[in-house]
C-alpha positions in Angstrom: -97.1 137.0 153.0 -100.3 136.0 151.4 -102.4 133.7 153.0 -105.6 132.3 150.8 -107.4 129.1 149.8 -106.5 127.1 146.7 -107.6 123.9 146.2 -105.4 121.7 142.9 -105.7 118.1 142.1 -102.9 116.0 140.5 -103.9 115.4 137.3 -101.4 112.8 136.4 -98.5 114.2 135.8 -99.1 117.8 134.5 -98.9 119.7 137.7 -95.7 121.7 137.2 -93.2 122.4 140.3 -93.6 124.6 142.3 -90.9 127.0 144.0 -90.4 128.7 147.6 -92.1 132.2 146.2 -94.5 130.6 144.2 -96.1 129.0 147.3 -98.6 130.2 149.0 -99.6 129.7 152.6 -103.4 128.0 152.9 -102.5 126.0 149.3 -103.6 122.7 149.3 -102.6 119.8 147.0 -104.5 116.0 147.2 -102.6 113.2 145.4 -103.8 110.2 143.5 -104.9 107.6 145.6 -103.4 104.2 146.3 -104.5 100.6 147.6 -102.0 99.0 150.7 -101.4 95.9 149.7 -100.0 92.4 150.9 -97.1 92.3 148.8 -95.9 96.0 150.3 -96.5 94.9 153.9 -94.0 92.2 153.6 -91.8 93.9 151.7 -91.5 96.4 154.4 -91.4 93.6 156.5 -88.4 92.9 155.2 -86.7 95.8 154.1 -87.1 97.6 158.0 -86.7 94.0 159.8 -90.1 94.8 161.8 -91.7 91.7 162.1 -94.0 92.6 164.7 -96.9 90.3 164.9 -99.6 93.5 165.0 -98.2 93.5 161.2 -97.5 90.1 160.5 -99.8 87.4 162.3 -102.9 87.4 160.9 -104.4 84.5 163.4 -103.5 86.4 166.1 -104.7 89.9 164.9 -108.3 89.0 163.8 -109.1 88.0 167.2 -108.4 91.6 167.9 -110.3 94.6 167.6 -108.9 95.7 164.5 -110.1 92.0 163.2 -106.7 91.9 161.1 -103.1 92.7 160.8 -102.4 96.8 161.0 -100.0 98.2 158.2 -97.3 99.9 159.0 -97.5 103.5 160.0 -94.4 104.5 158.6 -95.5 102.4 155.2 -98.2 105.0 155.1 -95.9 107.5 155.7 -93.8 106.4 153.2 -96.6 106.2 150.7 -97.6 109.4 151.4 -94.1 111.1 150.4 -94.8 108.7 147.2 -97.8 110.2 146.2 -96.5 113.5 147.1 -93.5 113.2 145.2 -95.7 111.9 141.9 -97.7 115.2 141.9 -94.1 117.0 140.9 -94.9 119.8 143.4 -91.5 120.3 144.2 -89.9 117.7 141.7 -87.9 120.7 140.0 -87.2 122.9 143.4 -86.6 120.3 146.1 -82.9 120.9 147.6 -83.4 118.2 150.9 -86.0 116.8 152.9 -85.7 119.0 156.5 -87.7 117.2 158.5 -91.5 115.7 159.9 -92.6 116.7 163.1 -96.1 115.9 165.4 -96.9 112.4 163.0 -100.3 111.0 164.8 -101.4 107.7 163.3 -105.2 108.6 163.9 -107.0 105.2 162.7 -105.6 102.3 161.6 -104.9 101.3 158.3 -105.7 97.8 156.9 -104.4 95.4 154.0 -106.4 96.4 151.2 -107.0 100.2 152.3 -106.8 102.8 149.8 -105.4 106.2 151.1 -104.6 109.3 149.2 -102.8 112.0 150.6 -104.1 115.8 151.5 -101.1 118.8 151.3 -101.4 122.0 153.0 -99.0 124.8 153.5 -98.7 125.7 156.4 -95.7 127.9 156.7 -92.8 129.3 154.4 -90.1 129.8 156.3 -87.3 131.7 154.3 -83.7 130.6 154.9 -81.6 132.5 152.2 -81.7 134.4 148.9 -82.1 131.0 146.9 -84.4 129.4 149.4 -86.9 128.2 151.9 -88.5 125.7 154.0 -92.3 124.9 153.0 -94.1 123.6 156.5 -96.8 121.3 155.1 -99.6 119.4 157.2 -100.0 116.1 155.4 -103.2 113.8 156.0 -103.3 110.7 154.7 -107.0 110.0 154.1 -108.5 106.2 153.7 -111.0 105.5 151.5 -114.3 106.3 154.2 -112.5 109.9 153.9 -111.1 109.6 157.9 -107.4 110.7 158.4 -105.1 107.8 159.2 -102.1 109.7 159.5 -101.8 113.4 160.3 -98.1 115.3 160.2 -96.3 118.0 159.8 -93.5 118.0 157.5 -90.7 120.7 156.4 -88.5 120.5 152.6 -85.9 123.1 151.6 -87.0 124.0 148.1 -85.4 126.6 145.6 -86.9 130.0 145.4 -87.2 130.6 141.5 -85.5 133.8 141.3 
C-alpha cells in the first residue's frame, strides 16, 4: 500500500468522494471551520438530557479555572463528523459508521470557540471485494490552532471497483 503526504482543503462543496482504493494512507483533509455557540450548547442540553452544571451554570463556572461554562465534548465531536461529512469525502462511498476509538478531549472548548477539523488516514483496512474500513485520526483544532479533541475513528466505505 502507498503511504505519502497530501495535503486538500474543502473548498465548499467541490471536493468529490472519495472510495476505499482511492485513499491513500498519510492523506489529510481539513474542513471548514465553525463557531460553538450558545444556542447549540442548549440544544444539546436538551436533546442528550446532560445538564451538568460544568455546561450549564455560568455563575458557578467563571469562578473556575476555565472562567466559563465548558462545551460539550461529544458536541465537538459531533461537530467534527459535521464538518467532515460537508467536505463529501465519503458522501458517495460511506456504507456505515464502524466505530471511534482513543477520543482525548485535550483543551477545553468554550462558547464562542471556533474549531475546524484536521483528517488523516491512518489505516485502510480491507474487509471484502466491495470494501473497506478507513482508520482516520481526527483533530479538532480551535481557533489558537491547539487540538481540543484528538480520535481515532473507523467508516466502512465502498471500494469503486
Amino acid at each position: 500500500m502507498r503511504t505519502f503526504i497530501k495535503t486538500l482543503n474543502y473548498c465548499g462543496g467541490c471536493m468529490e468522494s472519495k472510495y476505499f482504493d482511492e485513499l491513500d494512507i498519510g492523506e489529510t483533509f481539513t474542513t471548514n471551520a465553525r463557531t460553538i455557540t450558545e444556542a447549540d450548547q442548549l440544544n444539546y442540553a436538551g436533546l442528550s438530557g446532560n445538564f451538568d452544571p460544568i455546561h450549564l451554570d455560568k455563575g458557578k463556572m467563571e469562578a473556575t479555572e476555565f472562567g466559563g461554562r465548558l462545551v460539550y465534548g461529544y458536541l465537538v465531536l459531533n461537530v467534527m463528523e459535521g464538518q467532515k461529512v460537508q467536505t463529501g469525502l465519503i458522501e458517495d462511498s460511506v456504507i456505515a459508521f464502524y466505530g471511534i476509538d482513543k477520543a482525548r478531549f485535550t483543551n477545553p472548548v468554550m462558547i464562542g470557540d471556533t474549531v475546524h477539523t484536521e483528517l488523516t488516514v491512518l489505516d485502510l483496512d480491507e474487509k471484502d471485494e466491495s470494501s473497506g474500513v478507513v482508520v482516520l485520526e481526527e483533530k479538532g483544532v480551535n481557533q489558537d490552532g491547539e487540538d481540543v479533541v484528538v480520535a481515532e475513528t473507523r467508516t466502512l466505505i465502498k471500494k469503486r471497483d
